[in-house]
Every structure is written in C-alpha cells, then in structure tokens.
N, C-alpha and C positions, 0 to 999 in steps of 0.2 A: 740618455745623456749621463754620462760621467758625476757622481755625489757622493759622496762619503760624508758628508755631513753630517748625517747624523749617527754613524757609527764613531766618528771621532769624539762627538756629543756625548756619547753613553758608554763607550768602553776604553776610550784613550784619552779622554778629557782627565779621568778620577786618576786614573794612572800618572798621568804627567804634571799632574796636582801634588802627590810624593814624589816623585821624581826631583823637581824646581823645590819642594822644602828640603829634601834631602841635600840639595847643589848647594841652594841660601848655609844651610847650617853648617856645612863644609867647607862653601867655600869656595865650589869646585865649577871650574869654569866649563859650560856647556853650551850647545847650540843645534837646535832642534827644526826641522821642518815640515808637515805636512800637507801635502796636494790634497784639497780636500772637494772644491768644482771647477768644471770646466766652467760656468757663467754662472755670475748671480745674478741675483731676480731683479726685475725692473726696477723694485723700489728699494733695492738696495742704493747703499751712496754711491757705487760703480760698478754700474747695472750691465751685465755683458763681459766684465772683468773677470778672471781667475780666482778662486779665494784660495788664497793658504793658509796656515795655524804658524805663526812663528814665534820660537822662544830663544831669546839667549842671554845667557848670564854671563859677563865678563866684568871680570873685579878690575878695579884699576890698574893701570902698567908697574904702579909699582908694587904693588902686593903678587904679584906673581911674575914668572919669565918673560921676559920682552918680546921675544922671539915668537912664544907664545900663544903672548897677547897680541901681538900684532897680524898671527894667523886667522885669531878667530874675529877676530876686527873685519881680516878681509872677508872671512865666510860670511858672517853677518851683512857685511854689504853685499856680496853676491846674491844671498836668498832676498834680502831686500830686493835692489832692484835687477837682479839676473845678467846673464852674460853681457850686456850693453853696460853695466855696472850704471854708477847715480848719474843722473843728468846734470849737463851743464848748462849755467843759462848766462848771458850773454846778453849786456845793454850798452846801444851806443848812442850816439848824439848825432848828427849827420846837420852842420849850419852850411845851407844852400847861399846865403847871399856875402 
C-alpha cells in the first residue's frame, strides 16, 4: 500500500521546516501539498481516510496583491477539501401542523 510517511518524516519534513521560516521572514506567500497515504491506521482520528502534509502561508489581502491573494485562497481551499471544494450544510424547519 501507498506511504511516504515516513520519508516525508525524515527528509522533507527538515526541509520544509526552512523553507516556511524562510517564507515567514519574507514574507512570501506559499502553498504546499503532500500525498503522503493512501489510509490511515485504524486508530487514527480518520481511520481509512487519505493523509496529506499541508502548508500555506498567505499574509493578509492587504499586504500583498489582491489578485494574488485571492488565487492562493482558492488553492488552499482546493488542497483542503479537493475538486468538490468545502461542504455545504444546510438546516431547515419543516412545521407539519
């Protein structure tokens, strides 16, 4: 089965540790993703679920281009919740009499 887990753990975890201080110190807006299992373990909190590594740094709309910013807003939500993008939820009342 599918795990990178722990290569991501020991050779791209220390990496993307300067990478993100290097972005903080700068400034500079990023956005990161890694496929890392196909399922986590049973006693994981979402046991069966995908695991990914995500990072992004996006400074506020107004410290940098709007256009931008509002790109990597949407990447960010895509690596979040993927091409179905965030859920919607939806409550209603229904008075039967």
């Amino acid at each position: 089965m599918y795990d990178k887990e722990k290569v991501y753990d020991e050779e791209i975890s220390p990496l993307m540790a300067e990478i993100i201080k290097i972005c903080k110190r700068e400034n500079l807006p990023m956005a990161a993703q890694f496929y890392l299992k196909k399922e986590r373990a049973e006693h994981d909190e979402f046991p069966g679920e995908p695991m990914y590594c995500t990072t992004t740094i996006i400074p506020a709309k107004n410290e940098m281009d709007a256009d931008a910013h509002d790109w990597l807003k949407n990447v960010a939500t895509a690596m979040r919740y993927g091409p179905s993008g965030p859920p919607y939820v939806m409550a209603a009342t229904i008075k039967t009499s």
